[in-house]
N, C-alpha and C positions, 0 to 999 in steps of 0.2 A: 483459477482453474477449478480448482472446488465447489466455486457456484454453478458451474457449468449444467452440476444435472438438474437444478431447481428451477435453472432458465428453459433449460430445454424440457421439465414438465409443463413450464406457462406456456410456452408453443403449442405444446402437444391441445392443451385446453381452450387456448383464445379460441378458437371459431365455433366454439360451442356457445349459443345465444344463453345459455341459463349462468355461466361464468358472470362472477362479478370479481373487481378488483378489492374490494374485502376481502375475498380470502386467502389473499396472496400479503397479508398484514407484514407475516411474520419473516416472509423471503425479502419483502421491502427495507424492512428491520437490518436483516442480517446485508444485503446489497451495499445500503447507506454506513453501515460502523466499519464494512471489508474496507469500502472507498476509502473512507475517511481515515482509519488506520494507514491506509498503503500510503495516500497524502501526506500524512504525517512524518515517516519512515523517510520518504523523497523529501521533504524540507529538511527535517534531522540532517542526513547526511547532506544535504547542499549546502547548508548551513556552516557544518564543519567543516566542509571543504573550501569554503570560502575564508571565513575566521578563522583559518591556522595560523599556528606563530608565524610571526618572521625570523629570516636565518635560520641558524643552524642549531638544533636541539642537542641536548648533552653527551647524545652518541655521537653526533655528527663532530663536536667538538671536537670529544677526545680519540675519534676514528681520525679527525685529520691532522690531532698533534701528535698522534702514534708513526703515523707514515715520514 
């Protein structure tokens, strides 16, 4: 959501013929490392969600030798 307004200045300018994609280096830049971050973040957590222990962890233990 934050890139939103740097997408919607390259709108505002494509139909201009003097526009070149040079000088949008630096939106491309920041575009590519957002993705890239957000990817990583979505693997991390799928990751961990997958490779959790098995059984029961040591709350779980001793929650159910208390009961």
């Amino acid at each position: 959501m934050l890139q939103m307004s740097g997408i919607a200045h390259v709108a505002t300018l494509a139909p201009d013929p003097a526009f070149s994609s040079a000088d949008l280096l630096g939106l491309r830049r920041s575009l590519a490392v957002h993705a890239a971050g957000g990817l990583v973040v979505l693997l991390v957590t799928t990751t961990l969600s997958v490779l959790k222990p098995r059984g029961l962890t040591r709350y779980g233990w001793w929650k159910l030798q208390r009961q």
